[in-house]
N, C-alpha and C positions, 0 to 999 in steps of 0.2 A: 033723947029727943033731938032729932036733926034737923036745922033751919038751915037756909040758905047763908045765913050771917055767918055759919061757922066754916063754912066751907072752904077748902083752901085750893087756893087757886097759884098757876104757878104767874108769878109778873116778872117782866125785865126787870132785873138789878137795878139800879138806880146806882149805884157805885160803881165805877167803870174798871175796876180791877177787881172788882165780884162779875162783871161781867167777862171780863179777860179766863178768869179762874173758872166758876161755872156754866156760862155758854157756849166759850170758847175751848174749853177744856187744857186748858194753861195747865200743866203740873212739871214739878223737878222730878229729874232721875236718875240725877245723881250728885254727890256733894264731894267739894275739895276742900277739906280742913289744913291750912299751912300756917302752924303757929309762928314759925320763923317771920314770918312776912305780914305776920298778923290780917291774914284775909282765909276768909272764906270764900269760895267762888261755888255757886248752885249754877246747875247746867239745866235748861230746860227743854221738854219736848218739840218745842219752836226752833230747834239750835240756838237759844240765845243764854247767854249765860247773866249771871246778877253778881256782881263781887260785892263785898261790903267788908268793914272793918270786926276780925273776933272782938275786937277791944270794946264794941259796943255793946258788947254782952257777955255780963259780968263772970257768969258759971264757963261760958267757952272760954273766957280770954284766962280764967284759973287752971284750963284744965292746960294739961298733957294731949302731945301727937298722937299719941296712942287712945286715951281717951277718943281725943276729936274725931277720930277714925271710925271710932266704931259709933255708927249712927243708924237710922233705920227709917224707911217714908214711912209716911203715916197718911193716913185717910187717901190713898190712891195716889199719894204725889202732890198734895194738898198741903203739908206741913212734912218735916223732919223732926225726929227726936233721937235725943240722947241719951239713954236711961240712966245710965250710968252718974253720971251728972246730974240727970235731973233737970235737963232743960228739954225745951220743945218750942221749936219757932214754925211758923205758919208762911207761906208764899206771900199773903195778904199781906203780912210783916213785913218779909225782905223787902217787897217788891215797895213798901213807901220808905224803911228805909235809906233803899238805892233814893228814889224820887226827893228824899229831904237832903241825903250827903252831896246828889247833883244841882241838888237848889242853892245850896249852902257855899260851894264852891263856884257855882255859875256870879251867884250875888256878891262874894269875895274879888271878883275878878282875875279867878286861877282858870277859866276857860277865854280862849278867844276868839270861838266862836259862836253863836245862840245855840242851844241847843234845841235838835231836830226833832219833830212829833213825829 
């Protein structure tokens, strides 16, 4: 039985990095694992790239260069996984991590200047 009540309808995101992600078709495509440096750096289809710390993720910051290396997109550039390892992080992820480690140090007073929308 089919009502109207069930019907799925598509709506704007309401989360503005589900919007970034699905409207705007935001995706990675490629990933730089450098454990020496302890960073990750995701490059995305926008040219812009996201760095964050391996160290904040437990299974990367144990793993091996070689490991790190071998990674693979997932859902179109929507997340990354690792199999090997056993991890799998999502864009939606990185992309509030960067926004908490930039918050975190904007609030420390390690920038000096506001940071730009």
């Amino acid at each position: 039985m089919s009502t109207s009540k069930n019907k799925i309808v598509n709506k704007r995101a309401k989360d503005p990095i589900d919007r970034l992600i699905f409207e705007k078709g935001l995706r990675i495509i490629q990933v730089v694992p450098v454990k020496k440096h302890d960073s990750l750096v995701v490059i995305l289809n926008n040219g812009n790239t996201i760095s964050v710390k391996l160290s904040f993720f437990p299974r990367l910051k144990r793993a091996s260069q070689q490991q790190l290396e071998k990674w693979e997109l997932t859902s179109n550039g929507v997340g990354v996984e690792w199999a090997l390892i056993d991890e799998d992080l999502s864009l939606k992820g990185l992309i509030r991590q960067l926004i908490q480690e930039n918050t975190l140090r904007y609030v420390a007073g390690e920038y000096n200047h506001a940071i730009a929308a």
